[in-house]
FILUMKE-927255 format. One record per atom (N, C-alpha, C): residue number from 1; residue in three letters; atom name; x, y, z. Coordinates in nm, 2 decimals, always signed. Layout:
residues N
 num residu atome   east  north     up
 NUM    ALA    CA      X      Y      Z
...
//
This chain:
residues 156
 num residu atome   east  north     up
   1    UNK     N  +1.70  -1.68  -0.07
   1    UNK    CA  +1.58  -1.64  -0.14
   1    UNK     C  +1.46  -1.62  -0.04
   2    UNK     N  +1.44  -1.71  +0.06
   2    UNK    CA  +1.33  -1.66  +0.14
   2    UNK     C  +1.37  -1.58  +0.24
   3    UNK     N  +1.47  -1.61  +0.27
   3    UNK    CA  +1.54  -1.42  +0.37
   3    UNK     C  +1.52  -1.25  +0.31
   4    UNK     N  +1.49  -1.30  +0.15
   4    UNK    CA  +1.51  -1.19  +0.10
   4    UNK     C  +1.32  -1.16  +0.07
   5    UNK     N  +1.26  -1.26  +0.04
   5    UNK    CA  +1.10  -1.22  +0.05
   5    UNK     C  +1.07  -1.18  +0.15
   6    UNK     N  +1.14  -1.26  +0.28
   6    UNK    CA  +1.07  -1.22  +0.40
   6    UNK     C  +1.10  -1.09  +0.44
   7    UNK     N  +1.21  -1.00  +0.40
   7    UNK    CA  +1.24  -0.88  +0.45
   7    UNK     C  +1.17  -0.81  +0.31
   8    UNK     N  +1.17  -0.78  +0.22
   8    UNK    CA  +1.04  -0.74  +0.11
   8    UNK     C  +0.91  -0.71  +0.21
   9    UNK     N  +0.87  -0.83  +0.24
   9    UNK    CA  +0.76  -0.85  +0.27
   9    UNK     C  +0.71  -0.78  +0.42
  10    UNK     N  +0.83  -0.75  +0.48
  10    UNK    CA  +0.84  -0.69  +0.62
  10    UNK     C  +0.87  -0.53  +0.59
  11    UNK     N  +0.93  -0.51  +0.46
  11    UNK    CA  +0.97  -0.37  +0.45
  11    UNK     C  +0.86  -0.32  +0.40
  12    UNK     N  +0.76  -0.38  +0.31
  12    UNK    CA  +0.60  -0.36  +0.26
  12    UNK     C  +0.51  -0.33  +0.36
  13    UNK     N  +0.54  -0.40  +0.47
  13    UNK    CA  +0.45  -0.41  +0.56
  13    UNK     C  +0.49  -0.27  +0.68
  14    UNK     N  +0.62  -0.24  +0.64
  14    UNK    CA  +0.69  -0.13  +0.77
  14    UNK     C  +0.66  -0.01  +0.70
  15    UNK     N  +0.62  -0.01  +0.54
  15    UNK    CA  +0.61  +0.10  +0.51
  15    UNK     C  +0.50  +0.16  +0.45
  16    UNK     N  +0.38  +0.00  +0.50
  16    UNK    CA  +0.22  +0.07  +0.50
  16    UNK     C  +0.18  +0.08  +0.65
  17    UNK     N  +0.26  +0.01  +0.78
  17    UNK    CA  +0.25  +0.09  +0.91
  17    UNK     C  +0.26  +0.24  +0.92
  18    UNK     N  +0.40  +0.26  +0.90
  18    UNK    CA  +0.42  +0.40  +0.88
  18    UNK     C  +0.34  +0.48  +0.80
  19    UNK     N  +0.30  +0.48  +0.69
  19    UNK    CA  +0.21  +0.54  +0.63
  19    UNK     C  +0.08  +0.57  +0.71
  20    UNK     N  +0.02  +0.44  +0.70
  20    UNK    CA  -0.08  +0.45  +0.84
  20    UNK     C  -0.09  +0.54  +0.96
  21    UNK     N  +0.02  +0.52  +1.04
  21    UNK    CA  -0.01  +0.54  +1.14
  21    UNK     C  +0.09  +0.70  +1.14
  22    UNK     N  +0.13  +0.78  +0.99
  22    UNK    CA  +0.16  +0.88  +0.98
  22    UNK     C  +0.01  +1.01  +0.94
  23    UNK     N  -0.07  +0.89  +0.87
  23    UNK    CA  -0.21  +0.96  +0.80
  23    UNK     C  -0.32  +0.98  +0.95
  24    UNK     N  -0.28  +0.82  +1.04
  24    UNK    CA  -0.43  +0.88  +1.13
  24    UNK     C  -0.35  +0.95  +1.25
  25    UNK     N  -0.24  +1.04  +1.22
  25    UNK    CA  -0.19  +1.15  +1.33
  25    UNK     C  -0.19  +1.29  +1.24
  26    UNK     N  -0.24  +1.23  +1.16
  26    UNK    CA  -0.22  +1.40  +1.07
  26    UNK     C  -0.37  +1.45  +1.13
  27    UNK     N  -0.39  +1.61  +1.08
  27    UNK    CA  -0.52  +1.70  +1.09
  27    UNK     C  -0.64  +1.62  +1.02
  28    UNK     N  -0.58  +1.51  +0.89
  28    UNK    CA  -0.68  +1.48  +0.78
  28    UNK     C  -0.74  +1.36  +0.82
  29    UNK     N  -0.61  +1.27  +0.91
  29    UNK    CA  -0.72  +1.18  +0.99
  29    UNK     C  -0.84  +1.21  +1.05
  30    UNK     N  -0.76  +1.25  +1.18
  30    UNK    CA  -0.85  +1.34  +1.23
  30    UNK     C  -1.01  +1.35  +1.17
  31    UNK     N  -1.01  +1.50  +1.12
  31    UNK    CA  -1.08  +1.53  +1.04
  31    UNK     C  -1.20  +1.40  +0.96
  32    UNK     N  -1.11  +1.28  +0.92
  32    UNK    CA  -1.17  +1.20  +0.82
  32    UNK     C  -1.26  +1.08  +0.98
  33    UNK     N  -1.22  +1.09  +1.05
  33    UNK    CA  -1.26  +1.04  +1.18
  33    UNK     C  -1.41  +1.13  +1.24
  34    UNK     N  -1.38  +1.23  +1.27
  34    UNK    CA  -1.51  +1.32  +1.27
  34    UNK     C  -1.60  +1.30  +1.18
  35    UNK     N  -1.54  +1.34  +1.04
  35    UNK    CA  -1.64  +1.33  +0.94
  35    UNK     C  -1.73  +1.23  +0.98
  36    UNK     N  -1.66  +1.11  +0.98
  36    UNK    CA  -1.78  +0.98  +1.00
  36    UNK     C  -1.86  +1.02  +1.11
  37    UNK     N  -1.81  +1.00  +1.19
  37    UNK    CA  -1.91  +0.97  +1.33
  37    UNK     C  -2.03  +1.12  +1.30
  38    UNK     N  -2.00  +1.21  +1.22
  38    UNK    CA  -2.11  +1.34  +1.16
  38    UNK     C  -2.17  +1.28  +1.08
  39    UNK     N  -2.17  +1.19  +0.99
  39    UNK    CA  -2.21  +1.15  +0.87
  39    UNK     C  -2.33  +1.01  +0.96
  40    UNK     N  -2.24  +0.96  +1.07
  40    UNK    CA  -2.28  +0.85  +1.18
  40    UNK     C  -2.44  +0.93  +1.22
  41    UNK     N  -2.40  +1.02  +1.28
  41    UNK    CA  -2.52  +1.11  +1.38
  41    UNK     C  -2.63  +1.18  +1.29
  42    UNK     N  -2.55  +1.22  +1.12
  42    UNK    CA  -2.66  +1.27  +1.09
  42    UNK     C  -2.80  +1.18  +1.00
  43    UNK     N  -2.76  +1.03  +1.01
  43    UNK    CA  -2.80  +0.89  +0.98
  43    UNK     C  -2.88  +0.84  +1.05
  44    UNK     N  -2.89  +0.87  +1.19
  44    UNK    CA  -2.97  +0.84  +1.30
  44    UNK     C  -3.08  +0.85  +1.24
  45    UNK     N  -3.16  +0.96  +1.21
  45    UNK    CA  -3.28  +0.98  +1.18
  45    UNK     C  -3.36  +0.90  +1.07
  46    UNK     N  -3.29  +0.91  +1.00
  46    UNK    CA  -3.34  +0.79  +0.86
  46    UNK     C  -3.33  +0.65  +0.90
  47    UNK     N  -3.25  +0.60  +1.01
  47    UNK    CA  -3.24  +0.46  +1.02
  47    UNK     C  -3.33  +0.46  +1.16
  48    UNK     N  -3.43  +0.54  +1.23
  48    UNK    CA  -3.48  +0.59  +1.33
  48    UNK     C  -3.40  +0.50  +1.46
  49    UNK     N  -3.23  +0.57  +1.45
  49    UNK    CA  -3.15  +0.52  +1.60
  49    UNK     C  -3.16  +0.37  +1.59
  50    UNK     N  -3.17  +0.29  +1.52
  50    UNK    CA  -3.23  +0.14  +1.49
  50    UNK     C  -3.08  +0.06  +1.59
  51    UNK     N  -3.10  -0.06  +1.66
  51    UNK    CA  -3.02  -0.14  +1.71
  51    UNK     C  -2.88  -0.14  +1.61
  52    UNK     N  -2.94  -0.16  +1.47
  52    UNK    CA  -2.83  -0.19  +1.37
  52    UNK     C  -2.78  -0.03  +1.32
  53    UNK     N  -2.80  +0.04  +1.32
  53    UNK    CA  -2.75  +0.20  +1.32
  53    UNK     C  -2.66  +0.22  +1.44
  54    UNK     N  -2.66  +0.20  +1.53
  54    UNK    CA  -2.57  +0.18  +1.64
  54    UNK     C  -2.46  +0.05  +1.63
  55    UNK     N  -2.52  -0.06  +1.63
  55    UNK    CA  -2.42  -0.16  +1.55
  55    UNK     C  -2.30  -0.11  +1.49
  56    UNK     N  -2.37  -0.08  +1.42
  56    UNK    CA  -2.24  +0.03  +1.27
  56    UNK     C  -2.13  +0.04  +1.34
  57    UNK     N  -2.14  +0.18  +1.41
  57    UNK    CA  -2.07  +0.25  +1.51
  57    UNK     C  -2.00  +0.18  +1.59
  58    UNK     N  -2.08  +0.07  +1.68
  58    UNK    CA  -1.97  +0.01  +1.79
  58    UNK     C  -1.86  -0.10  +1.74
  59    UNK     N  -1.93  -0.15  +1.59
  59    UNK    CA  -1.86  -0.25  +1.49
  59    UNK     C  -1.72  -0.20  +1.44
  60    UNK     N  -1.76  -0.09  +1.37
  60    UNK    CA  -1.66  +0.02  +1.30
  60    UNK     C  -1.51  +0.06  +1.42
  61    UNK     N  -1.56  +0.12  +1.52
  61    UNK    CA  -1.48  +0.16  +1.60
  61    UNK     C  -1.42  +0.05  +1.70
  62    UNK     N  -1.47  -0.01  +1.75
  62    UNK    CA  -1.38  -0.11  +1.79
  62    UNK     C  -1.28  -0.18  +1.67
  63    UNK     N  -1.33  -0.23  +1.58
  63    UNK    CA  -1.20  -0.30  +1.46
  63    UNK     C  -1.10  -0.19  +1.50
  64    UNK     N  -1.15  -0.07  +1.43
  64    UNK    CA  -1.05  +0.03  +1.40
  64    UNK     C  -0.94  +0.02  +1.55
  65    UNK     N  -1.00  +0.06  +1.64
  65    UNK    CA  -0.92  +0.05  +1.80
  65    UNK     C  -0.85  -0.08  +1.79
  66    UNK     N  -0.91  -0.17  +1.78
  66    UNK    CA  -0.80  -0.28  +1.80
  66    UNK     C  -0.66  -0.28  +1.71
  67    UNK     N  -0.70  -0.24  +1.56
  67    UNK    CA  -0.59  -0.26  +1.49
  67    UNK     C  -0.49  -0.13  +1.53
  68    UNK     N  -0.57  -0.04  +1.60
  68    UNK    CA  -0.50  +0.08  +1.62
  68    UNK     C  -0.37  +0.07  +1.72
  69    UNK     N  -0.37  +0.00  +1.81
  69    UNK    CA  -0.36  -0.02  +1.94
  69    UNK     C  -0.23  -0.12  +1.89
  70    UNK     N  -0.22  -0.18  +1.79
  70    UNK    CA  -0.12  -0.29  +1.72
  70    UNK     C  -0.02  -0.21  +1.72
  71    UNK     N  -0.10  -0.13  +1.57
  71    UNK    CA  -0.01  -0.06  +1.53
  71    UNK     C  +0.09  +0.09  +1.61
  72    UNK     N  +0.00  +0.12  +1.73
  72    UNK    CA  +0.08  +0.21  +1.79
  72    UNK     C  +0.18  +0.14  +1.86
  73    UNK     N  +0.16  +0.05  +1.90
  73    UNK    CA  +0.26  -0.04  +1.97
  73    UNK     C  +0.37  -0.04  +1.92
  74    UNK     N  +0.37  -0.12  +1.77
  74    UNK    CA  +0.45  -0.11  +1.67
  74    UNK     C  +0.55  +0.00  +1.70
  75    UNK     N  +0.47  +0.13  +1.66
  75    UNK    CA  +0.53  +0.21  +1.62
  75    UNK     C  +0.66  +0.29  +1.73
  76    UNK     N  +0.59  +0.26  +1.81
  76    UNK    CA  +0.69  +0.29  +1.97
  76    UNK     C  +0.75  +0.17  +1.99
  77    UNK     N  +0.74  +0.03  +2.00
  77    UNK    CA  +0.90  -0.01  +1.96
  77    UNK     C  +0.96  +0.02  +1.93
  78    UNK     N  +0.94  +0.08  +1.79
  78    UNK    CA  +1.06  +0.13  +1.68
  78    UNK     C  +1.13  +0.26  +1.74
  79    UNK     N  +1.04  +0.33  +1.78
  79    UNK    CA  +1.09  +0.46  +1.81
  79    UNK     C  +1.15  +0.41  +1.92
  80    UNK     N  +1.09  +0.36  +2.04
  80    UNK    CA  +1.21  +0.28  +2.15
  80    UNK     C  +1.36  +0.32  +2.10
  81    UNK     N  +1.37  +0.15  +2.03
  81    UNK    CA  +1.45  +0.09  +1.97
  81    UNK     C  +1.61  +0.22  +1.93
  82    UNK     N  +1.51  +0.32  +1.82
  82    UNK    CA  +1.59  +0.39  +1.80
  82    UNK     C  +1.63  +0.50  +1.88
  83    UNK     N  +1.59  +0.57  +1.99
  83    UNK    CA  +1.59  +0.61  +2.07
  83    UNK     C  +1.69  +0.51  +2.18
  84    UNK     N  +1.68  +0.43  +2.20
  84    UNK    CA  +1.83  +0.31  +2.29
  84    UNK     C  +1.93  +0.36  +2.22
  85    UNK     N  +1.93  +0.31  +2.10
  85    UNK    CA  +2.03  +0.26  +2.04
  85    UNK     C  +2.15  +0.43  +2.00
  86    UNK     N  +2.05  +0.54  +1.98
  86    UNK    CA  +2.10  +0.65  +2.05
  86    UNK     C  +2.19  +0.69  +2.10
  87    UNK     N  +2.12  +0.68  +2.21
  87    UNK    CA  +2.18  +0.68  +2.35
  87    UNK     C  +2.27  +0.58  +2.38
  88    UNK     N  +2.27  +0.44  +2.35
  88    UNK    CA  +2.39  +0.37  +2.34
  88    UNK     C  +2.50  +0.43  +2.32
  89    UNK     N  +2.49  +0.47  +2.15
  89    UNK    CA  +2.63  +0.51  +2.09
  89    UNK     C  +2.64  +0.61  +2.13
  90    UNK     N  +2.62  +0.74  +2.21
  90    UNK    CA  +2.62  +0.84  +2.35
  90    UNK     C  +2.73  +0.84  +2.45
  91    UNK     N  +2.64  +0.68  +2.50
  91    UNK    CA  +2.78  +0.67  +2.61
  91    UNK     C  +2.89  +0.60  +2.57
  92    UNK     N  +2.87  +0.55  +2.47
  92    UNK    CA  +2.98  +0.45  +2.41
  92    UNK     C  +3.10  +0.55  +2.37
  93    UNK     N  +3.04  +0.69  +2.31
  93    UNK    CA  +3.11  +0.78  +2.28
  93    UNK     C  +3.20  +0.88  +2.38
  94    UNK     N  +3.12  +0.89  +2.49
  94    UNK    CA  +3.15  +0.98  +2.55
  94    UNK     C  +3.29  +0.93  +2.70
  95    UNK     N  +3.35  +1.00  +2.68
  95    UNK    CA  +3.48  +0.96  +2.78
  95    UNK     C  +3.45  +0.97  +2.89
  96    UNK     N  +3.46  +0.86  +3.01
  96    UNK    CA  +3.44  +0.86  +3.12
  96    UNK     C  +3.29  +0.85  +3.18
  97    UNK     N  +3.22  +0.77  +3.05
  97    UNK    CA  +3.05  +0.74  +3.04
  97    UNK     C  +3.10  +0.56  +3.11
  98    UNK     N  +3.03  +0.57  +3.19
  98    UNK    CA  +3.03  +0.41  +3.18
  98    UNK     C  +2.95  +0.33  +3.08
  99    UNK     N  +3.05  +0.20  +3.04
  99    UNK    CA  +3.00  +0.13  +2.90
  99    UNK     C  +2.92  +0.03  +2.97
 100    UNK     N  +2.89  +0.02  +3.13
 100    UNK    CA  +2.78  -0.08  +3.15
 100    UNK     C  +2.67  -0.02  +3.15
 101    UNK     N  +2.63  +0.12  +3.10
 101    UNK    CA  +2.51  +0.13  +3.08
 101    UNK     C  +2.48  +0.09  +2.96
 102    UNK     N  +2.51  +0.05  +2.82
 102    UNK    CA  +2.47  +0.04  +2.72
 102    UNK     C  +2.40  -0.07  +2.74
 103    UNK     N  +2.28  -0.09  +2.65
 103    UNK    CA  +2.15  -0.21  +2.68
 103    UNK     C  +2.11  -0.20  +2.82
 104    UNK     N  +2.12  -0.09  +2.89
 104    UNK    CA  +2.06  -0.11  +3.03
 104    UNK     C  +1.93  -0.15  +3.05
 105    UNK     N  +1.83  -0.12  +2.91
 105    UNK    CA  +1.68  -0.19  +2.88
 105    UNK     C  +1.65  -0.30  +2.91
 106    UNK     N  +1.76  -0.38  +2.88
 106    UNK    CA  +1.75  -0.59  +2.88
 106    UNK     C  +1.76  -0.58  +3.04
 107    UNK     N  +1.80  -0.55  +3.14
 107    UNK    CA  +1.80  -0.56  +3.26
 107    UNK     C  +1.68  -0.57  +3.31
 108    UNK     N  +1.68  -0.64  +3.47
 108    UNK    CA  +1.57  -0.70  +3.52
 108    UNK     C  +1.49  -0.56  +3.60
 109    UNK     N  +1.39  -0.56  +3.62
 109    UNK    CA  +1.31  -0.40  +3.69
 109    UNK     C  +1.38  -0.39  +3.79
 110    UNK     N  +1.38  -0.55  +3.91
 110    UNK    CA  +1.50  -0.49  +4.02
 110    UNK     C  +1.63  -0.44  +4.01
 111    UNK     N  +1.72  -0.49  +3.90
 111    UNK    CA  +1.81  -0.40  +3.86
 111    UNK     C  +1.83  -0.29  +3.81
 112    UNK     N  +1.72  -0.25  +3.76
 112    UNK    CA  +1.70  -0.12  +3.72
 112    UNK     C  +1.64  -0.01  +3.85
 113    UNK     N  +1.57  -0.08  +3.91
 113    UNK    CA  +1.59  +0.01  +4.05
 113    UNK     C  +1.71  +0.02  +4.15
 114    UNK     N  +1.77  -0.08  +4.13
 114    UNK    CA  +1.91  -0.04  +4.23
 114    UNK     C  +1.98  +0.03  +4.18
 115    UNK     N  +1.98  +0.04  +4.01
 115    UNK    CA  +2.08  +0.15  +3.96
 115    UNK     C  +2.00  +0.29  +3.97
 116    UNK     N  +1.85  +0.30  +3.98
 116    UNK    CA  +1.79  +0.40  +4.00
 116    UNK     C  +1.84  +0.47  +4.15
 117    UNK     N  +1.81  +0.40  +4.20
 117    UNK    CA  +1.84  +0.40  +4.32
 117    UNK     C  +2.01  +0.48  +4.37
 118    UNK     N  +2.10  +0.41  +4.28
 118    UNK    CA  +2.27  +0.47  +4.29
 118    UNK     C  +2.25  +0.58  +4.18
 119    UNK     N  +2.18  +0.62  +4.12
 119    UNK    CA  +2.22  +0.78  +4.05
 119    UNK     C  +2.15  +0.85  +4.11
 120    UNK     N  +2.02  +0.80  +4.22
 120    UNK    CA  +2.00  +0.95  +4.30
 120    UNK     C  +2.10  +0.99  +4.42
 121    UNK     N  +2.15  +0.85  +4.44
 121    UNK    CA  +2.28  +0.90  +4.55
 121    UNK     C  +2.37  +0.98  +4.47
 122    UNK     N  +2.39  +0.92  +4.32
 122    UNK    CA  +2.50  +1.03  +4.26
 122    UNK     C  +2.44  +1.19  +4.25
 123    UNK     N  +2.31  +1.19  +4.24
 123    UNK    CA  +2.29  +1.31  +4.21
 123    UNK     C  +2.31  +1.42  +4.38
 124    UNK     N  +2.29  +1.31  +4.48
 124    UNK    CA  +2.30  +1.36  +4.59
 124    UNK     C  +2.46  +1.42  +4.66
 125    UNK     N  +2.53  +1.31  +4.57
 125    UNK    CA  +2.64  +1.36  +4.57
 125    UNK     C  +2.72  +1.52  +4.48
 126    UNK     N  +2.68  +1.48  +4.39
 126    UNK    CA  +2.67  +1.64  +4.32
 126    UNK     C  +2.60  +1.76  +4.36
 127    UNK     N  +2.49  +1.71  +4.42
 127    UNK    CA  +2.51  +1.87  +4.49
 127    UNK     C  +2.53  +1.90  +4.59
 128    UNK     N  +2.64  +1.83  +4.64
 128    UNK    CA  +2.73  +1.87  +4.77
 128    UNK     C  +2.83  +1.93  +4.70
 129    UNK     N  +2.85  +1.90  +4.58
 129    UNK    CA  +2.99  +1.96  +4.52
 129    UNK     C  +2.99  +2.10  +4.48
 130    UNK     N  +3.10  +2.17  +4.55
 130    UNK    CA  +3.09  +2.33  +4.52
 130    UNK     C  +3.09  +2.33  +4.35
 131    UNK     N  +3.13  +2.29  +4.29
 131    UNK    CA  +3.21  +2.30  +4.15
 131    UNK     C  +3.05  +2.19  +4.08
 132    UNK     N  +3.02  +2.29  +4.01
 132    UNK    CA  +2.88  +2.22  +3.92
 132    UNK     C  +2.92  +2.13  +3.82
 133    UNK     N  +3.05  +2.14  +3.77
 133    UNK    CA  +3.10  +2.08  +3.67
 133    UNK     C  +3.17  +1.93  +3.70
 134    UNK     N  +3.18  +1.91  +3.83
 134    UNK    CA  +3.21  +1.76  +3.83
 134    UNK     C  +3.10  +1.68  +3.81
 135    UNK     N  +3.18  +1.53  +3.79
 135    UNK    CA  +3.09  +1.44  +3.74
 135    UNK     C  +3.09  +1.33  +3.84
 136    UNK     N  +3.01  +1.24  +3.86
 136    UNK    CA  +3.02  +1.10  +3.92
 136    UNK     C  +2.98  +1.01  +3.79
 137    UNK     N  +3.10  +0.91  +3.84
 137    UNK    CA  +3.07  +0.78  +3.75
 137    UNK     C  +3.01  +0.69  +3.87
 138    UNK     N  +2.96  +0.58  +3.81
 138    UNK    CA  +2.94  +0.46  +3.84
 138    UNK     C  +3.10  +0.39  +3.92
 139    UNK     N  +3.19  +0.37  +3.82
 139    UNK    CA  +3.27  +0.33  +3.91
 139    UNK     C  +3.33  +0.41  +4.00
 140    UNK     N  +3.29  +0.52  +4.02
 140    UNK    CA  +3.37  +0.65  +4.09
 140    UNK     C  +3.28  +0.67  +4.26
 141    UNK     N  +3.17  +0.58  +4.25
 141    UNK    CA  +3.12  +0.58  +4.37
 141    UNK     C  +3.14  +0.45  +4.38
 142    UNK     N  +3.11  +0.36  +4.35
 142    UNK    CA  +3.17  +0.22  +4.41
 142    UNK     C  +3.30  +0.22  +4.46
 143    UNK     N  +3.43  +0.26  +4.39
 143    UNK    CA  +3.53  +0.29  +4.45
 143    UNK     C  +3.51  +0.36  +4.60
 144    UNK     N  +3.44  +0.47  +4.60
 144    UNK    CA  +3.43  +0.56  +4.74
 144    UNK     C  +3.33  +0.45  +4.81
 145    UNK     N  +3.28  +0.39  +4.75
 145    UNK    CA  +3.18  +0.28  +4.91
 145    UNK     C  +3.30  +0.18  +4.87
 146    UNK     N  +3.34  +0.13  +4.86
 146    UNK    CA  +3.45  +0.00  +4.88
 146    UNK     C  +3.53  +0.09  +5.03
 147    UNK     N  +3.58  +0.19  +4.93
 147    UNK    CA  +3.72  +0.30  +5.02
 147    UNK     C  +3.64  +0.31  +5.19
 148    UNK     N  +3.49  +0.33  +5.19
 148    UNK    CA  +3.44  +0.35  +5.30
 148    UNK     C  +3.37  +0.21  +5.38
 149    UNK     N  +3.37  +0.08  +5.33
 149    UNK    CA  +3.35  +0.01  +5.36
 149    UNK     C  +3.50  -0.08  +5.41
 150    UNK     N  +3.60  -0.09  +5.34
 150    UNK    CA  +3.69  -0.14  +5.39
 150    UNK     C  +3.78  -0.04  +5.56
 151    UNK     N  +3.74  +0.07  +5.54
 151    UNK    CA  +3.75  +0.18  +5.65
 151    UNK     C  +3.67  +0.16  +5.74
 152    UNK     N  +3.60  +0.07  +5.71
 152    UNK    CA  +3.46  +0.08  +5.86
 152    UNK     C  +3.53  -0.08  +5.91
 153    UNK     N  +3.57  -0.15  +5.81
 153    UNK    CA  +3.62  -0.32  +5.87
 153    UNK     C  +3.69  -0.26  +5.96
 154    UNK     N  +3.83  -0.21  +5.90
 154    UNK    CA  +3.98  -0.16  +6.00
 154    UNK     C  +3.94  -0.11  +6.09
 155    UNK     N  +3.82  -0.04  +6.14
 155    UNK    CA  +3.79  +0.01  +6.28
 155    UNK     C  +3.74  -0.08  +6.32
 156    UNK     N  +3.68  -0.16  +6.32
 156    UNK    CA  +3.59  -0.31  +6.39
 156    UNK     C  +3.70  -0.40  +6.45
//
């Protein structure tokens, strides 16, 4: 019972994010954003620029930025998220994909540079290749540096 309020309560909450953060990307946001800060400037005069006429303004727009800044976060997780998960099922699908890329995200930044690091060599290797259509895997160059490293012992 409380597994099921708490996801209610998280689907309520996922689907006045989205809402939100669908309304202040639209034209009418927008728009409804200008409006104020026009409605802001054309106020000046009546409140003659007063400390608290500016108040307003820096009050107003910061909240709004902060909660803004939440919610975009939010939102690009999600999009992350489904964007991985994607691409996951991509290489999971695809024959002769290596399945150690899947979750390659959870990896550490230096791991993620070494493997950056081996697909520029792969791409280096590809365009030595006459034939545009071959591919390098991951295990398909480890195999060739093992093949060339155990070839460099036997001459030693």
């Amino acid at each position: 019972m409380h597994d099921r309020r708490h996801r209610e309560r998280d689907g309520g909450l996922s689907r006045l994010a989205t809402r939100v953060t669908n309304w202040t990307g639209s034209t009418t946001g927008f728009l409804f954003a200008a409006g104020t800060i026009i409605v802001w400037l054309v106020t000046g005069p009546l409140f003659h620029f007063s400390d608290t006429w500016q108040l307003v303004i820096n009050t107003g727009t910061t909240i709004v930025t902060f909660l803004m800044v939440f919610l975009i976060q939010r939102s690009q997780n999600k999009e992350s998220l489904a964007l991985q998960l994607k691409l996951n099922e991509i290489v999971a699908a695809l024959e002769g994909a290596s399945n150690r890329l899947i979750s390659i995200e959870d990896l550490s930044e230096e791991d993620l540079r070494v493997l950056h690091i081996h697909y520029r060599r792969l791409a280096e290797m590809a365009k030595r290749d006459v034939d545009l259509k071959v591919s390098h895997s991951i295990e398909e160059a480890e195999a060739r540096h093992n093949f060339k490293k155990d070839r460099r012992k036997r001459k030693a």
